[in-house]
VOGU-3710 file (C-alpha; in Angstrom, 3 decimals, decimal comma):
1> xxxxxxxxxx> 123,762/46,898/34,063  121,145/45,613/31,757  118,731/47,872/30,725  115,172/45,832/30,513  112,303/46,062/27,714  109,288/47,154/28,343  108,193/43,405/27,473  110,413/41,984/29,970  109,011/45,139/32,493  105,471/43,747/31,779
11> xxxxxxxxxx> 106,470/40,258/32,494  108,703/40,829/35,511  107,632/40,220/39,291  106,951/43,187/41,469  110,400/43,641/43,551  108,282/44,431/47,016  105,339/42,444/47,684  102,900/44,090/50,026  100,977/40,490/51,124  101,333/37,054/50,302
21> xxxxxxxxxx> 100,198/36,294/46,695  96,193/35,567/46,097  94,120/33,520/44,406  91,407/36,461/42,680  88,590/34,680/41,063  86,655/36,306/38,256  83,912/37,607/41,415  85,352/41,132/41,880  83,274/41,922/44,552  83,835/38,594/46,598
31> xxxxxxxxxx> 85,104/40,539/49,903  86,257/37,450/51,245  88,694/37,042/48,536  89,878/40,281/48,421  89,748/40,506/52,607  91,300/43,819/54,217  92,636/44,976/50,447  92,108/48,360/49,208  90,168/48,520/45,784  90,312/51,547/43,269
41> xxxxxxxxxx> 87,744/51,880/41,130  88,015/54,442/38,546  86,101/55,289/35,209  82,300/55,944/35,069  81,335/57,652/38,332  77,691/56,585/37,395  78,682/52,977/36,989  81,046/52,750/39,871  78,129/53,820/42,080  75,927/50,791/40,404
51> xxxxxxxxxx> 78,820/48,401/41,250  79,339/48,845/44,756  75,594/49,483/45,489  75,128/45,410/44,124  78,526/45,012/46,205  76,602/46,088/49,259  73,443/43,930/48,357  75,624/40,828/47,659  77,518/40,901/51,282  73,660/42,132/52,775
61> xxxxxxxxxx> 74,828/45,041/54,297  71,297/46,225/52,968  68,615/43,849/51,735  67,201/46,569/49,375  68,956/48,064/46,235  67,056/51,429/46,930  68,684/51,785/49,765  72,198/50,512/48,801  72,174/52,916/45,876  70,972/55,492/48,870
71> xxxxxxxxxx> 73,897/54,428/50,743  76,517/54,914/47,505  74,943/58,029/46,403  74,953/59,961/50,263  79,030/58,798/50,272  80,203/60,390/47,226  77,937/63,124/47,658  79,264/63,440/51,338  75,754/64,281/52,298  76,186/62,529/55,708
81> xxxxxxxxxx> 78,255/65,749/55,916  75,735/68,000/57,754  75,514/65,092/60,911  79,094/66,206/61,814  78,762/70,327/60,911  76,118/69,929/63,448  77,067/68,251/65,942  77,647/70,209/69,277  79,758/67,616/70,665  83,783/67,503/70,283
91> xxxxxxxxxx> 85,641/65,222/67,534  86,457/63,603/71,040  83,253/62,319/72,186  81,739/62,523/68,313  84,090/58,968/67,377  84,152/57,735/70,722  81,222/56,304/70,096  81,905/54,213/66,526  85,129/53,324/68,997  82,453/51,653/71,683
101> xxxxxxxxxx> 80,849/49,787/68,925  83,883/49,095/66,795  85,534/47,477/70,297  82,937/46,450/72,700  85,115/43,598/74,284  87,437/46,267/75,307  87,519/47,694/79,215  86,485/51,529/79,431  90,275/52,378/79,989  91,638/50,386/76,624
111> xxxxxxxxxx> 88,779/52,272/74,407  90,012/55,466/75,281  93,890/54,660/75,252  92,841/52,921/71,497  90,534/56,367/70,629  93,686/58,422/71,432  95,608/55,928/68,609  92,885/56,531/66,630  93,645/60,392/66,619  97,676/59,965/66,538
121> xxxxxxxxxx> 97,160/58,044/63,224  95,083/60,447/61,222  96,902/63,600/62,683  94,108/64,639/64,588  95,686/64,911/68,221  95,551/69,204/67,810  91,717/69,021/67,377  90,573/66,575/70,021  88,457/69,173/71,724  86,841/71,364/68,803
131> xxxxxxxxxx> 83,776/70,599/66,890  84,098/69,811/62,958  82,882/72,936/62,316  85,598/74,757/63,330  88,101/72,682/61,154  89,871/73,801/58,000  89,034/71,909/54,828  92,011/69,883/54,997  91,344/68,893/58,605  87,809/67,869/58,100
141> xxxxxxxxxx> 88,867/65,333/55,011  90,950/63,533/57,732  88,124/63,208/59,840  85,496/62,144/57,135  88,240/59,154/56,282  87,938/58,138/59,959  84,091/58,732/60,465  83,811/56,497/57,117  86,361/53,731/58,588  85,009/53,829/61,859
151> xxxxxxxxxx> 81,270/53,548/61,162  82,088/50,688/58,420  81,566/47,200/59,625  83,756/45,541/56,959  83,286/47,316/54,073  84,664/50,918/53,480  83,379/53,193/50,942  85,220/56,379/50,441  84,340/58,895/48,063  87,444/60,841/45,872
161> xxxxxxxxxx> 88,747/62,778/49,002  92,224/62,791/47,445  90,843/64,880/44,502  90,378/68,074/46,493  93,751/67,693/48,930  97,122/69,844/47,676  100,036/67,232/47,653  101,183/67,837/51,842  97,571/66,765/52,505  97,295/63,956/49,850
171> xxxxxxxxxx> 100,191/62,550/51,909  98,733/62,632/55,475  95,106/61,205/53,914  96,905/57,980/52,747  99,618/57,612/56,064  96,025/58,113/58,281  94,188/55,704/56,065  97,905/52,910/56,265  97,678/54,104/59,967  93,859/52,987/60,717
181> xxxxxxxxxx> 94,262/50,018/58,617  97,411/48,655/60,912  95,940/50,316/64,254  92,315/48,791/64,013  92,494/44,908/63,446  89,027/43,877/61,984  89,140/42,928/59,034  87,853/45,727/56,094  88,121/45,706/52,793  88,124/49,495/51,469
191> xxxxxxxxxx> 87,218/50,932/48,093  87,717/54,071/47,090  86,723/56,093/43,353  89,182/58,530/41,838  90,076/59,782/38,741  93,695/59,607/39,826  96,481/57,407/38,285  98,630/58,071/40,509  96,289/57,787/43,529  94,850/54,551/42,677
201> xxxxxxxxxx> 98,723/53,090/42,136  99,769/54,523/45,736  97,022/53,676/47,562  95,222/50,553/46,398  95,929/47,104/46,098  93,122/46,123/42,720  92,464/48,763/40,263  88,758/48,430/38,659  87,984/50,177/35,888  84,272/50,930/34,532
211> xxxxxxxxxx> 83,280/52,646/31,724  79,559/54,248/30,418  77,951/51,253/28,845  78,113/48,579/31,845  78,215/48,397/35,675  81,075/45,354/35,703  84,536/45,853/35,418  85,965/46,541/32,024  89,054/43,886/31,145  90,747/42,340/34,051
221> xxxxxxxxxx> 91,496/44,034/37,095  95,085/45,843/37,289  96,811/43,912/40,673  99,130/46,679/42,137  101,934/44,775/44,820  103,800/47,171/46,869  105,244/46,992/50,399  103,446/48,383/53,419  103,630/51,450/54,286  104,059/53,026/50,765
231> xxxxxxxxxx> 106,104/55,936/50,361  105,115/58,163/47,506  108,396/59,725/46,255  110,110/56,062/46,361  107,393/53,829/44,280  107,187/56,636/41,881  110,694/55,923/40,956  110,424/52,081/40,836  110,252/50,473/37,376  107,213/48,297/38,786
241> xxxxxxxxxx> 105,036/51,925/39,215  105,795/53,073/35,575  104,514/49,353/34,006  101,951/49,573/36,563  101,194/52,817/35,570  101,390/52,497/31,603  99,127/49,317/31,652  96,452/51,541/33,717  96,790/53,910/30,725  96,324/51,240/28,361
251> xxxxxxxxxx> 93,533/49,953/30,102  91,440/53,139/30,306  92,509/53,989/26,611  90,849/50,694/25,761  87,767/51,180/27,760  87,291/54,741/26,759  88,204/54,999/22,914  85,777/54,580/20,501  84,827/51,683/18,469  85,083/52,914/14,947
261> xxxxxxxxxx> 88,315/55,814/15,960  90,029/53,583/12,989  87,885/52,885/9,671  88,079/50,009/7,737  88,761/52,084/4,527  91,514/53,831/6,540  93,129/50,405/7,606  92,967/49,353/3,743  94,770/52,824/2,867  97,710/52,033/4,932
271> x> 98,613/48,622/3,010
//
């Protein structure tokens, strides 16, 4: 068995492609390129907000930037939170109605067969009948994935839900959000922030990294091709996640270190 360099690593194919391969032009946030692809963007919290709030004033999902960077902020914040804590209606009911306007070609009967799928994917059948409320903190992050996905037209925003999960829940978050993606079949591209290397590598298909000075992507975006649905404890063993994962390092090292860490007069002591 040959045992590769990390130059040949770099320069090898991914063995599992997820999708057939794209053309990305330098527009990041072109959704049409990018169509139904989950984007991680990581870095700058501050700037990733500024980035997707021009995202959702290029596509005009908003016509004012006020209200975009309204939109951003209220997601990460999860200040949209308090419409579900009080609610007095049951998760039921509560996303049977993004289901009416996600569908509305569908008969009466095929809404609630497909809001039943809806439940099954994010491991939500047990809780049908309570109120969010009632739900334990893990619960509820499974429901504010499919209140997000639900109520998005085409473009998801999630804020770092993974952050706060223990690893049994990290696992269910990403199977719901594979699950929704496969069950529901409009088209949505999805971005989601996290601080995560691992996260980003499991979950996403384009890794966007911003740092403090600017609200574009720093260097070129970091294309992650894995098959569908990912398994956690198998890509973590592939050699494709550790290159993956070692050029993300590289990548935020770059973006993140300081200009002047190396001195001239300490470059000219080392000859």
């Amino acid at each position: 068995m040959k045992i590769l360099s990390y130059l040949e690593l770099t320069q090898m194919k991914p063995v599992f492609s997820a999708r057939k391969q794209k053309t990305f032009n330098a527009l990041t946030s072109d959704l049409v390129v990018g169509q139904q692809d989950v984007i991680a963007v990581m870095g700058s919290r501050q700037n990733c907000m500024a980035f997707l709030s021009h995202v959702l004033l290029k596509e005009n999902i908003t016509a004012s930037l006020g209200v975009a960077q309204k939109i951003v902020k209220e997601t990460f914040d999860l200040s949209f939170e308090h419409k579900l804590l009080s609610s007095d209606v049951s998760l039921f009911n509560f996303l049977s109605e993004f289901i009416n306007d996600e569908e509305s070609l569908l008969s009466s009967i095929d809404k609630e067969y497909l809001i039943k799928q809806v439940f099954w994917a994010a491991y939500l059948q047990p809780y049908q009948t309570l109120h969010y409320r009632q739900l334990t903190q893990s619960v509820r992050q499974r429901v504010l994935l499919v209140y997000l996905y639900l109520s998005a037209k085409h473009f998801v925003l999630l804020p770092d839900l993974f952050s706060l999960a223990d690893e049994y829940d990290k696992i269910q978050l990403q199977k719901s959000l594979q699950n929704l993606r496969l069950l529901l079949k409009k088209p949505k591209t999805v971005f989601f922030y996290t601080q995560n290397l691992e996260e980003a590598i499991y979950i996403s298909d384009r890794i966007l990294i911003f740092t403090h000075q600017t609200s574009e992507p720093s260097g070129d975006m970091i294309l992650v091709h894995f098959k569908e649905p990912r398994h956690r404890h198998i890509i973590s063993q592939l050699p494709a996640f550790k290159v993956i994962r070692k050029k993300l390092i590289y990548a935020l090292t770059d973006a993140f270190a300081p200009k002047d860490l190396i001195l001239v007069s300490t470059i000219n002591l080392l000859f």
